[in-house]
N, C-alpha and C positions, 0 to 999 in steps of 0.2 A: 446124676443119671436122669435122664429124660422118662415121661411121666407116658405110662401106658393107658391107651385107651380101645373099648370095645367098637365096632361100628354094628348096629343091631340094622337087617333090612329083610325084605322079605321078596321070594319070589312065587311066580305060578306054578312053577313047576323045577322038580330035582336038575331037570336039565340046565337050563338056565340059570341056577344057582351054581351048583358044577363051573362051567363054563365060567362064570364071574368070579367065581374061587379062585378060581386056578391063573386064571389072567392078572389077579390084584397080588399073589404069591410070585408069579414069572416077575412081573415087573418090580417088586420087592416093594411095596406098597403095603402089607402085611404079610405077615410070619407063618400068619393062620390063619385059614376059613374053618370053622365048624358047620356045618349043616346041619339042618334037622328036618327031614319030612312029616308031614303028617299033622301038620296046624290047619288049626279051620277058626277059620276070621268071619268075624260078624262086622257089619262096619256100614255108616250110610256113605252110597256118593251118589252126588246128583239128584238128591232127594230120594233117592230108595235106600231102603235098610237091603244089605247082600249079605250074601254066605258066599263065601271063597275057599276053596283046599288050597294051601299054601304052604313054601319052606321055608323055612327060618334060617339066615347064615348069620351069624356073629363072624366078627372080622377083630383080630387081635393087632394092634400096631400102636406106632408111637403118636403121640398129641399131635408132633408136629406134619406127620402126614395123614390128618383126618380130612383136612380140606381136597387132599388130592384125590384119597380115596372116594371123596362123596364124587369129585366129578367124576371120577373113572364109572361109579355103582351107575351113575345116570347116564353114562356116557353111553352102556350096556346094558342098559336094562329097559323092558317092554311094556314097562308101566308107564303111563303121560306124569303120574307123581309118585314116586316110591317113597318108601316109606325110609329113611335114613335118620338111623339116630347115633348120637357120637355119646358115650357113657364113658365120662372119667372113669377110674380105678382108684380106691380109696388106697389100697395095698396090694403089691404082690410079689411073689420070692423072689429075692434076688437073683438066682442065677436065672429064673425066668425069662425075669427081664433083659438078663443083659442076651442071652441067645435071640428073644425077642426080637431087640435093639441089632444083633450081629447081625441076623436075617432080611432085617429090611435099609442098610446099609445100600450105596449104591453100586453096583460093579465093582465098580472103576478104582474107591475107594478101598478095595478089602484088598 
């Protein structure tokens, strides 16, 4: 069975996260968006040190669509560089995975 991974990114705001959830879910791209509001990001760009309110989505899907996911997260997203990270999964339940795996199937195929 194919090998789950997380997609960690961050947005400005619940809306924007929302909306990039739900768009990487329709298109079966991942199984699952989790959100999380209320992170504050310390961080330099451009030579200043910022503070940012920001939300944090975890993106739940298979290995072999991390790539499509990153393009889609940038494809929709408001940041010039967002922050995209693909996080293996050492282990995870079986039937997780495989509803996981059912979820992000294509259409056409189920």
């Amino acid at each position: 069975m194919e090998r789950a991974v997380f997609v960690y990114t961050t947005y400005p705001s619940l809306v924007e996260a929302e909306a990039a959830g739900r768009a990487l879910v329709e298109r079966r791209l991942a199984a699952c968006a989790n959100i999380l509001p209320g992170m504050v990001s310390i961080y330099r760009w451009q030579g200043t040190i910022e503070r940012g309110e920001e939300v944090v989505m975890i993106t739940k899907t298979r290995a072999s669509l991390a790539d499509q996911v990153r393009a889609a997260v940038k494809e929709m997203h408001s940041y010039a560089t967002p922050a995209i990270l693909v996080i293996p999964l050492e282990s995870v339940d079986h039937d997780y995975l495989a509803w996981m795996t059912a979820e992000t199937e294509p259409e056409a195929s189920k």
